[in-house]
Phi, psi and omega in degrees: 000134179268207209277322191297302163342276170327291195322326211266321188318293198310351197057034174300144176231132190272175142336156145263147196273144195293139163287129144345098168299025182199209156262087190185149154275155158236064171174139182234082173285115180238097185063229168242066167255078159295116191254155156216152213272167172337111146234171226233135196280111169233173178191142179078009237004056193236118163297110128331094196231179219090165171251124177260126177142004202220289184268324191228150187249193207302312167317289164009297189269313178303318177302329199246351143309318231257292198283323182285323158320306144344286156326296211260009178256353158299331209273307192306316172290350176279340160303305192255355195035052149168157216262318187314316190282010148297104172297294188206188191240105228268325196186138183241157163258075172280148170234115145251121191286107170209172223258131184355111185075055172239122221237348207261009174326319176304312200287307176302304176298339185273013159291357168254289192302340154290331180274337171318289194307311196289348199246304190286312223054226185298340175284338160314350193246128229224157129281161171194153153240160118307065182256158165239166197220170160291340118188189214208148171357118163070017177073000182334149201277301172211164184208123216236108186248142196264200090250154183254101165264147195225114194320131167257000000 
């Protein structure tokens, strides 16, 4: 099943894709490399915002992975006006906004790699890191930047 498939089987509904807080694209076509740029965990077009270990717990943060993923899979059709010209999902960046000594970052993040994996199937399974920081854009819950390979 391809990806376009998936997104519709699962009832997924993207996002509208976000303007650039800054002087940047959000998205970069290099060969058949796609990078996209940061995003910031939202929902409703409201920033998903907090700390997790403090305010918002782990679950949370998985849920607002779970949304930059969203995001950033709008971003992909919005580039390529389809999900289908994606070969695989090469590497993900998870950020977590937590709180000092905080170890579950992986756990959090895999509100991205899960939903990667259900939408992409096996071209879903990525490298990544999971870090957590101190904060982030708009105080944001979490924030998620990709690479992409893309069928040639």
């Amino acid at each position: 099943m391809e990806a376009e498939n998936r997104l519709t089987a699962l009832g997924l509904i993207l996002p509208r894709v976000p303007v650039p807080g800054g002087n940047y694209l959000p998205a970069k076509r290099v060969g058949n490399l796609l990078y996209l740029a940061g995003v910031i965990s939202t929902a409703g077009g409201s920033v998903i915002q907090g700390t997790v270990g403090l305010d918002r717990s782990v679950d949370e943060g998985y849920q607002a992975a779970r949304s930059c993923t969203l995001t950033q899979i709008a971003v992909i059709r919005q580039e390529l006006g389809s999900l289908d010209w994606v070969s695989e999902i090469v590497s993900v960046n998870g950020y977590v906004n937590s709180i000092a000594g905080f170890a579950e970052s992986p756990t959090v993040i895999d509100g991205a790699s899960d939903l990667l994996v259900a939408v992409f199937g096996d071209a879903g399974r990525h490298i990544r890191a999971a870090i957590g920081v101190s904060g982030l854009p708009a105080n944001a819950l979490v924030e998620l930047q990709m690479l992409i390979a893309l069928r040639v």
